[in-house]
DRENDO-1510 file (C-alpha; in Angstrom, 1 decimal, always signed):
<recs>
REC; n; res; u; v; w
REC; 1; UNK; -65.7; +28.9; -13.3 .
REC; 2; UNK; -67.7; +28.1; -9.8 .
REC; 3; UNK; -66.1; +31.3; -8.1 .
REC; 4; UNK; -66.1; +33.5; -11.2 .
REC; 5; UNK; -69.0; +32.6; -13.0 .
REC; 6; UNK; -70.9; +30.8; -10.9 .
REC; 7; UNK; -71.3; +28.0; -12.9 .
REC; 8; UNK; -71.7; +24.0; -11.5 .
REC; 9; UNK; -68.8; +22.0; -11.5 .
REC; 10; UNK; -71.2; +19.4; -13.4 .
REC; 11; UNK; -72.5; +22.2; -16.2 .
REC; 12; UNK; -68.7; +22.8; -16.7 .
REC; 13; UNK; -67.6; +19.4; -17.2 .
REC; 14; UNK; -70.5; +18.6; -19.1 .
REC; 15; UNK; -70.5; +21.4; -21.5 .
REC; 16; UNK; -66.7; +21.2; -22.1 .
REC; 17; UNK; -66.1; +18.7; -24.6 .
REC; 18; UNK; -68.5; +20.5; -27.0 .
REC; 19; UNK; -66.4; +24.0; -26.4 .
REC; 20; UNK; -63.2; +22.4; -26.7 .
REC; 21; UNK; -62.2; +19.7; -29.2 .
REC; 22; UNK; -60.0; +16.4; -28.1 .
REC; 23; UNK; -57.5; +17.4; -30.3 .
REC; 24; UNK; -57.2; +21.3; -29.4 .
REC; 25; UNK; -57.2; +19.8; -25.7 .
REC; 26; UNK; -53.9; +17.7; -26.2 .
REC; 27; UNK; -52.2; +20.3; -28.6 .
REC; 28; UNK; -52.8; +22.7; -25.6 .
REC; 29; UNK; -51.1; +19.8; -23.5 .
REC; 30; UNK; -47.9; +19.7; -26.0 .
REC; 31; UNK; -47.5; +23.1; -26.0 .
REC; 32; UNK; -47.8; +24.0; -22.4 .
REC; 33; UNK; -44.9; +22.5; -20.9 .
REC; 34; UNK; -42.9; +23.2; -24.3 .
REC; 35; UNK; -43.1; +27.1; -24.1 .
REC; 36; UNK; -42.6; +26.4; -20.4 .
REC; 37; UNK; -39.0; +25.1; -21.0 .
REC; 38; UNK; -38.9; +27.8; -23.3 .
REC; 39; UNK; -39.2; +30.7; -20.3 .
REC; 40; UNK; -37.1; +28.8; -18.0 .
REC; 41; UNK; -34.1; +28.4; -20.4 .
REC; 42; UNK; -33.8; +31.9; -21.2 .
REC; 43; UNK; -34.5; +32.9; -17.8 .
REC; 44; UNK; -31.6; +31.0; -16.4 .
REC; 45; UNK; -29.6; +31.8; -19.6 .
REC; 46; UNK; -29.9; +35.4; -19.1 .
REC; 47; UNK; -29.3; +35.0; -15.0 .
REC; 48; UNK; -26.3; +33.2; -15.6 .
REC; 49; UNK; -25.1; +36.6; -17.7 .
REC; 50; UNK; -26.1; +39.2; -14.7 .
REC; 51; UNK; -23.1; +40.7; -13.0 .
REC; 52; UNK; -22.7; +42.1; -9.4 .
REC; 53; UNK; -25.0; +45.5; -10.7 .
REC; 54; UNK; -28.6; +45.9; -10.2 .
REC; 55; UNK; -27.9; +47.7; -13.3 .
REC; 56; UNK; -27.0; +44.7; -15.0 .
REC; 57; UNK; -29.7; +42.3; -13.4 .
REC; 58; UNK; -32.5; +45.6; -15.0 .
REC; 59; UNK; -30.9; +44.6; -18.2 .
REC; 60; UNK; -30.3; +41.3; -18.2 .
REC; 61; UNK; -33.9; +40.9; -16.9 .
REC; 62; UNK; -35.3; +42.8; -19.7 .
REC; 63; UNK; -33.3; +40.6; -22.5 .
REC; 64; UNK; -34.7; +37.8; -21.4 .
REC; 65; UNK; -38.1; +38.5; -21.4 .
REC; 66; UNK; -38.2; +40.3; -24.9 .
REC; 67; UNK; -35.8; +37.0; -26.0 .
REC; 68; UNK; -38.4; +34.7; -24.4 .
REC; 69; UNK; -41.7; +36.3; -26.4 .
REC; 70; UNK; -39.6; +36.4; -29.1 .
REC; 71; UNK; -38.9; +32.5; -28.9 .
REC; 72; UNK; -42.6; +31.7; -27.7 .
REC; 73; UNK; -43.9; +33.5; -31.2 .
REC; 74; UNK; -41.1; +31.6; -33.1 .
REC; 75; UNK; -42.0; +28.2; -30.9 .
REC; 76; UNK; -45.7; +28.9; -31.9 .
REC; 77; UNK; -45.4; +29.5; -35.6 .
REC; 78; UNK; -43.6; +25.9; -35.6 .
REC; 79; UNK; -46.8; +24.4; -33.6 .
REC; 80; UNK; -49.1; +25.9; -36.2 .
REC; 81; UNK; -46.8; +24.5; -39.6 .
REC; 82; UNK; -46.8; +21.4; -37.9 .
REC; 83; UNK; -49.8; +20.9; -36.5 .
REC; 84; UNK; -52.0; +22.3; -39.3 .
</recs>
């Protein structure tokens, strides 16, 4: 925000619990590192699968990102049934 938008360090950290609830803040927290595992797991799943092509490591690199939004909109629905 100091770089980009020119704004304090003190305006920004005094304006930001009224932007951004407690609770939004340590949802944000849960999730973060939860979709991380997410990406990481498919990413080495589907690396594990590539063979000695680059045609195959195309493919297999493809899968797994379309498998890891797919899991990351799953992963979120689940947030928002249980969180809500």
């Amino acid at each position: 925000s100091k770089i980009g938008l020119d704004i304090s360090y003190y305006d920004f950290l005094s304006r930001f619990p009224s932007a951004v609830s407690l609770t939004t803040f340590l949802i944000g927290m849960i999730k973060a590192p939860v979709f991380a595992m997410i990406i990481a797991s498919v990413g080495c799943f589907h690396g594990f699968r590539v063979s000695g092509s680059s045609e195959s490591i195309g493919s297999q690199t493809t899968r797994s990102v379309v498998m890891s939004i797919f899991m990351l909109i799953i992963a979120d629905a689940a947030f928002s049934v249980l969180l809500s």
